[in-house]
N, C-alpha and C positions, 0 to 999 in steps of 0.2 A: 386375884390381887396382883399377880404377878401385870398383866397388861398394861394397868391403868398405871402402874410405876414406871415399866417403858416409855410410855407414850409421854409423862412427865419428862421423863430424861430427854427425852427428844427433843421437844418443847423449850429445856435449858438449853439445848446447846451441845451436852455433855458425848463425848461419843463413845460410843456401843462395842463390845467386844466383839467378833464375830463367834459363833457358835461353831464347838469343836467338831469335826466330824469324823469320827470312826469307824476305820475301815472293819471287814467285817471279819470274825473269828476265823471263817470256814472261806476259804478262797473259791472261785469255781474250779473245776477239775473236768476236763474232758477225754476219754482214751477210745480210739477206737483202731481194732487191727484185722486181717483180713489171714486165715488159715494159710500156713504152707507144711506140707510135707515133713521137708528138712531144718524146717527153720521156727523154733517156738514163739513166735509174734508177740504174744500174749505175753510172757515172760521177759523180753524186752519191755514191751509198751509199761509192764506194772515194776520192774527195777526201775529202768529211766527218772519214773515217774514219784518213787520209792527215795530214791538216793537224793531228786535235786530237792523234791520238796518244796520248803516256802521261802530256799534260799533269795529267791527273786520277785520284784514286782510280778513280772509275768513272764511267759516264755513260750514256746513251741518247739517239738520235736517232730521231721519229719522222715520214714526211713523209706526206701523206694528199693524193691524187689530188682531181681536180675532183668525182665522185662520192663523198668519202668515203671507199673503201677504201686501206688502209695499202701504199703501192707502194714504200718503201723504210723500212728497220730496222736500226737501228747500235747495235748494245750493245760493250761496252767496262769492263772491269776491274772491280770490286768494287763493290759495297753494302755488304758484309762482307768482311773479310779472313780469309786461312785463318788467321790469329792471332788473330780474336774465338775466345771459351770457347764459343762456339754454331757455330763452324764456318765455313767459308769460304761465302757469297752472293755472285752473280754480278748485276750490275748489269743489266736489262733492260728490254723498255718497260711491262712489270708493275710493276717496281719505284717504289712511294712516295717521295715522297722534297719537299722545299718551295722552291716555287717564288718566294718572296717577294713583289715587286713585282710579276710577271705576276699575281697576285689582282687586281691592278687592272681587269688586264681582265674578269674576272668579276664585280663591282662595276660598272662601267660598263654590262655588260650588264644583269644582272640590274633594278641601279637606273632604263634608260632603258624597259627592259620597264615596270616597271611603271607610270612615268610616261604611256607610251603608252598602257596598259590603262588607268587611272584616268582618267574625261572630266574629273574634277576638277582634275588635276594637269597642268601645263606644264612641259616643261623652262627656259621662260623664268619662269616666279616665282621672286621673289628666297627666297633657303633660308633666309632669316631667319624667314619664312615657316613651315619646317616644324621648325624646333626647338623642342627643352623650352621651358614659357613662360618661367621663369628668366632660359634662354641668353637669350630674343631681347631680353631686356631690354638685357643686358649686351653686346651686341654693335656692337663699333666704329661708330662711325659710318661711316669712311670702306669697310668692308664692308659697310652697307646694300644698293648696289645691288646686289651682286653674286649670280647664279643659278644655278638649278642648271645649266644650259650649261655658265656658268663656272666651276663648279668640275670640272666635267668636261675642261674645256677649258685644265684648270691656269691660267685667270686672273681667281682669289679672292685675289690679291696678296700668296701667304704664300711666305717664301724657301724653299729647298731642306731647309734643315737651320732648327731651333731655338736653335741654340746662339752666342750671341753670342762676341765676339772674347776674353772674361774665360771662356767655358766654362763660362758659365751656360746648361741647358737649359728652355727656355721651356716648359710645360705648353698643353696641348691648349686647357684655359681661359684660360690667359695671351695667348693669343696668338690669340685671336678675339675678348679685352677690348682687347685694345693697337692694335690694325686691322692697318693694311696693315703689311710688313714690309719695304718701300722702304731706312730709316735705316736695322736691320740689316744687310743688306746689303752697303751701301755706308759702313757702318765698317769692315765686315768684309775688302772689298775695298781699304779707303785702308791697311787696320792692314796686312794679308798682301800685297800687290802683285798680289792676286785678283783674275777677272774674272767672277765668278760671278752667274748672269743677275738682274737688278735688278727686280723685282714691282711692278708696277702693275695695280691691280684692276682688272679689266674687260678692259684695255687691250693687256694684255702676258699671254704665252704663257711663264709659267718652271715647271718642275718641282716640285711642292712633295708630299708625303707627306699635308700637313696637311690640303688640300683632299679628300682623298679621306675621313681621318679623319671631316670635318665631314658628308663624303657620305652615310659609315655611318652617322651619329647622323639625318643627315635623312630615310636611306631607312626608319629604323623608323617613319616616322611615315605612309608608303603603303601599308601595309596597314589590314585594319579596324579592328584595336584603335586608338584615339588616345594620344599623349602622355600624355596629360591624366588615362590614368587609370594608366599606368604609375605619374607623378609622385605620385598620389594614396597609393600602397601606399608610398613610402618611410618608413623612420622613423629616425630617428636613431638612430644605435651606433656599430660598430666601422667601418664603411663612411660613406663621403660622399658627398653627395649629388651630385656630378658622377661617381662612382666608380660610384654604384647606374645613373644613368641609361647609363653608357657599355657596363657588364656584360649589361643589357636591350637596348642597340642592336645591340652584335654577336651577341649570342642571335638576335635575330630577324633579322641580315642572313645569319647563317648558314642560318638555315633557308628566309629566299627563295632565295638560291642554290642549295639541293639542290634545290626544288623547278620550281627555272624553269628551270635547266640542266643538273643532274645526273641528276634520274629521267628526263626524258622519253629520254634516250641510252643509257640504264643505265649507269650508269659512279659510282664511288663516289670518296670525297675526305674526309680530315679536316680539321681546324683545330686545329693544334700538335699531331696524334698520326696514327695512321696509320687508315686506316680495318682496313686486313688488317695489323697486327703482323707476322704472317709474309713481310711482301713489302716492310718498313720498312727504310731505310737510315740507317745509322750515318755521321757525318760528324768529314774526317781534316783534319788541318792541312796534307797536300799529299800527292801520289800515291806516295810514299813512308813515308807515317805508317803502323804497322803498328797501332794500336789509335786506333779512333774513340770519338765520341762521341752519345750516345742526347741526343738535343734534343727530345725531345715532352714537353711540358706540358700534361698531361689534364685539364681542367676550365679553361685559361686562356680568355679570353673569344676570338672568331672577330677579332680584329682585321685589318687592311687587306693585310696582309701573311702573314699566317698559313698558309695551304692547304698542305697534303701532297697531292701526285697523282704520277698516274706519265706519262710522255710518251705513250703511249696513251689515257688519260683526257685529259688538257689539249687534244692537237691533235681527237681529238674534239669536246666540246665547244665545243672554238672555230671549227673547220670547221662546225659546224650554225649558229653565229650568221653566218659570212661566206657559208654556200650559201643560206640559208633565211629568210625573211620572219618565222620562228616566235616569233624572241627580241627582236629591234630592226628595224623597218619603219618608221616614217616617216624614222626620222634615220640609215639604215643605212648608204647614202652617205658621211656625215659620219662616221660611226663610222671607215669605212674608205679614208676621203676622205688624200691623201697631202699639202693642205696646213694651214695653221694654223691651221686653224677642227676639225680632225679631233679627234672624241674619245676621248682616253685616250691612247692609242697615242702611247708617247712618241719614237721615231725612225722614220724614212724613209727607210732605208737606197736607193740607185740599183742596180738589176738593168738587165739586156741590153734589157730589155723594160719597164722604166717605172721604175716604184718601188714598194717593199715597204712594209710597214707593221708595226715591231715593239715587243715589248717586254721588258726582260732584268728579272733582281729576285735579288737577292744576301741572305746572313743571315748571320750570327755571323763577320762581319769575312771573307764568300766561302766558310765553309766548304761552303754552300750557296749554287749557281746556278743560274737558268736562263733561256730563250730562247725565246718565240715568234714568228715571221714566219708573214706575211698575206702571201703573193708575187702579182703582177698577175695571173696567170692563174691564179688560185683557189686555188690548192696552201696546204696549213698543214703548217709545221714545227714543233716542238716538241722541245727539246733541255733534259736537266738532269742534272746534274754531283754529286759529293755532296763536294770535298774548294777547298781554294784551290790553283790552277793552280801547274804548276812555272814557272819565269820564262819560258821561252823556246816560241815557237808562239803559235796566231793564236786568239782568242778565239772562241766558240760561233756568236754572231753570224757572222763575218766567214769560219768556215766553210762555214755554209748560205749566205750568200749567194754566195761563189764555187763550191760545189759547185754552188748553184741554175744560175746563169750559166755554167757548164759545161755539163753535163745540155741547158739550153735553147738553146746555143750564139747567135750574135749574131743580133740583130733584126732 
């Protein structure tokens, strides 16, 4: 009966509701981990896997033993739901997908590499130093002294956010003309009842996005081509002159990156698109959203935040800077150092056994997450999510770390 009343509808004109499609009760679940001695795998892989739950469309966890290989694997619900028009994808540690602010740590690397290769270059010269000659004109005074250290060190005295208390967002030039970001701040803090960490250059240790910005514009200028001749090719049009120099900076941080961390491990990565399409994930407004959304922008410049990888690539990668001399040697210490001289690495989380060293990196308001920890005894985790968490369970971080502290039991 039902058919032949369709096909009437049809017939009229009248249009058709589309048919709901429901995701399915039972998520897939994948855990696989590889025996150690000292280290209960098994009891990681099944907390991890315990605590996050069906917080998220989909996710992967990967951990990587003191030699490198992969001794624990936590996949978990979708990259694609069986309601994309392309078919249901299972979330794993192939799966692409952006990791936001964890790029920093690839930044930090790549940029301290080649400061150390270059006899020319110090991470103590002030970055006024290596910017377009334009910027260095125009840059605050009271950011004069500050180095490439300190921007590494988040203390280039720019606040967290740009945007003052009226919700005006400050531009990347605005706010390397205007100097430190102290007064913002602490308007923003007297207007809100906020306690958000207060910038003092050099001085003070606060989070800011901006300094890393300013990284990417300084690291183009350690390689052989100079500045000077970028600047030379601009001309005026449709594009501006702070617009052309920024497009040219992350053109070329992207490709020290492949080059300093990504080929020698083989392991591939985009910058706002996927490297493999086929292994890309779609991102939900929470683990119950049945249709995502495609976030790759192909041609947008490699900005600070940008990288698509999958938790096999990342903890890779990042395992060869904290086993090996290859990538960052004289400051490696400090890279991985757990107090406030450490670079990049924006928390310290406390393990059984010391302290960790991590970093999360969020995009389009959490649709995208993710999670690297540095654990005391060598180990790299690497966790990424593709939707915004349901409200209730424990965040990525705070499951590695007590699945860590399980696994290694007390010290």
């Amino acid at each position: 009966m039902f058919k032949p009343f369709l096909v009437s509808l049809i017939a009229m004109g009248l249009p058709i509701a589309a048919s709901a499609c429901d995701l399915p009760a039972e998520r897939p679940s994948f855990t696989e981990v590889q025996e150690k001695p000292d280290f209960d795998t098994a009891t990681f892989a099944a907390l991890v896997a315990q605590a996050i739950g069906d917080r998220y469309m989909g996710y992967a966890v990967t951990l990587r033993g003191e030699n490198g290989r992969i001794i624990a694997q936590v996949n978990h619900g979708y990259a694609r739901t069986p309601c994309e028009s392309g078919g249901e994808q299972r979330f794993n540690g192939r799966t692409e997908a952006a990791i936001g602010s964890v790029s920093k740590v690839l930044t930090a690397a790549t940029v301290i590499n080649r400061a150390e290769t270059l006899q020319s270059v110090s991470l103590d010269d002030r970055f006024q130093d290596y910017l377009p000659r334009r910027w260095q004109g125009e840059l605050d005074t009271s950011l004069q002294p500050v180095t490439l250290r300190n921007l590494l060190q988040h203390r280039a005295g720019f606040a967290k956010s740009g945007k003052t208390i009226w919700d005006h967002a400050f531009t990347l030039q605005e706010r390397y003309q205007l100097g430190a970001e102290t007064y913002i701040v602490r308007a923003q803090n007297i207007a809100t009842g906020a306690s958000a960490c207060v910038p003092e250059p050099v001085t003070k240790r606060c989070y800011a996005n901006t300094s890393f910005a300013l990284w990417n514009v300084s690291a183009a200028s350690l390689v052989p081509a100079k500045w000077t001749q970028i600047e030379d090719g601009f001309a005026p049009g449709e594009i501006t002159y702070d617009s052309y120099l920024q497009v040219h900076a992350y053109n070329r941080y992207r490709d020290i990156v492949e080059k300093t961390l990504f080929e020698p491990v083989g392991v591939t990565g985009g910058c706002n698109t996927f490297s493999d399409p086929a292994r890309g994930a779609l991102y939900y407004n929470g683990p119950m959203d049945e249709a995502g959304t495609d976030r790759t922008e192909v041609g947008k410049p490699c900005a600070i935040g940008g990288w698509f990888l999958s938790t096999r690539a990342l903890s890779k990668v990042v395992h060869r800077i904290v086993s090996t001399r290859e990538v960052v040697n004289d400051n490696h210490e400090l890279m991985f150092s757990a107090d406030d001289d450490r670079l990049v690495f924006a928390s310290r989380p406390r393990t059984n056994d010391g302290r960790a060293v991590s970093h999360n990196g969020s995009r389009w308001g959490g649709q995208a997450t993710a999670e690297v920890v540095v654990f005391p005894n060598g180990y790299v985790a690497a966790a990424i999510a593709n939707s915004r968490p349901a409200n209730e369970g424990v965040g990525l971080r705070k499951a590695l770390i007590d699945g860590y502290n399980a696994a290694r039991g007390p010290s």
